[in-house]
C-alpha positions as CSV (number, residue, x, y, z in Angstrom):
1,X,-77.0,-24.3,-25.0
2,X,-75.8,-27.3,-23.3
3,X,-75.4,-31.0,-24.0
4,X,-76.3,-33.9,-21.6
5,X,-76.6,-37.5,-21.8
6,X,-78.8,-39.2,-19.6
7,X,-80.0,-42.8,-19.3
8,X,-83.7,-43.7,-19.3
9,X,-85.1,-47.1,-18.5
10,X,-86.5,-48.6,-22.0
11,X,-89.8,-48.6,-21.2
12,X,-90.1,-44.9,-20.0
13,X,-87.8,-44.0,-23.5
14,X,-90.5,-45.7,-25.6
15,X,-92.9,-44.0,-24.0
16,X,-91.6,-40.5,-24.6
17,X,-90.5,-41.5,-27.8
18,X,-94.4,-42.5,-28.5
19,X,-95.9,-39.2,-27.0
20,X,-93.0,-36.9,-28.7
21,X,-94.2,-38.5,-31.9
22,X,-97.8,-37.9,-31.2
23,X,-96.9,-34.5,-30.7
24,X,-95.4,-34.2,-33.7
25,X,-92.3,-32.6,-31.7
26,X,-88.5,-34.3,-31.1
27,X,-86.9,-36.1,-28.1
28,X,-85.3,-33.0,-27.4
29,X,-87.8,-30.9,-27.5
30,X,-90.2,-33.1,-25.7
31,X,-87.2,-33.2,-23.0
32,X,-86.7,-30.0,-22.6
33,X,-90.3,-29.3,-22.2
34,X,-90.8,-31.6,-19.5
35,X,-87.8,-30.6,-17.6
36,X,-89.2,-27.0,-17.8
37,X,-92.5,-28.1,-16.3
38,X,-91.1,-29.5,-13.2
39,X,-88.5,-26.8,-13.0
40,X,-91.5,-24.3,-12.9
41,X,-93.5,-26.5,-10.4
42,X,-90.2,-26.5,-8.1
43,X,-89.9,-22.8,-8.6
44,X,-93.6,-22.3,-8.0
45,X,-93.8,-24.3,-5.0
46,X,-90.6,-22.7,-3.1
47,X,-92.4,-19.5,-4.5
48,X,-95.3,-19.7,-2.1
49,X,-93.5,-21.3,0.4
50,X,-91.7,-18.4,0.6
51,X,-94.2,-16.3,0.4
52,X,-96.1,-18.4,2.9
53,X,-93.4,-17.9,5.9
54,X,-93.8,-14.1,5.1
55,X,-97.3,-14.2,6.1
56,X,-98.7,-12.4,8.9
57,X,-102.2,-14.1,10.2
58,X,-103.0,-9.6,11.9
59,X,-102.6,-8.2,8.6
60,X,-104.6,-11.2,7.3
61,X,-106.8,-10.3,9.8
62,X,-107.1,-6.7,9.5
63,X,-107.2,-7.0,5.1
64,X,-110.1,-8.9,6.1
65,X,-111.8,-6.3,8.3
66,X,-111.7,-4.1,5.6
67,X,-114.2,-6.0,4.0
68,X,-118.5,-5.2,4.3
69,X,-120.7,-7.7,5.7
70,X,-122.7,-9.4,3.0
71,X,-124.6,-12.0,2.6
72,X,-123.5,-14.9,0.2
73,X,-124.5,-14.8,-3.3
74,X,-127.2,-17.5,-4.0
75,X,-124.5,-19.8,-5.9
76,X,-121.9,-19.8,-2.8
77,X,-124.5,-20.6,-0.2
């Protein structure tokens, strides 16, 4: 595991410090856990972007062919 020091403007420490407390969780922990969420939202995003730019609008197309004509259910109308 590693160590870090970082600097946080007061007012944003109190407020962590006040919402890790809530939480009944530490600093650290509360740290750590929202690094992780933006870490995952950064992963997530580059995810579908990737995904996104492998994208072919024919197969889209043809996936969609595949599908019989219907009409809407009442709720979607």
């Amino acid at each position: 595991m590693s160590a870090i020091s970082i600097r946080l403007p007061d007012s944003l420490h109190r407020l962590a410090r006040d919402i890790a407390r809530q939480d009944q969780v530490s600093m650290n922990q509360f740290i750590a856990s929202a690094v992780a969420e933006k870490v995952s939202a950064l992963a997530t995003e580059q995810y579908l972007n990737e995904r996104a730019a492998r994208g072919s609008s024919e197969k889209f197309r043809a996936a969609l062919a595949q599908v019989p004509p219907a009409d809407p259910e009442a709720f979607d109308q």
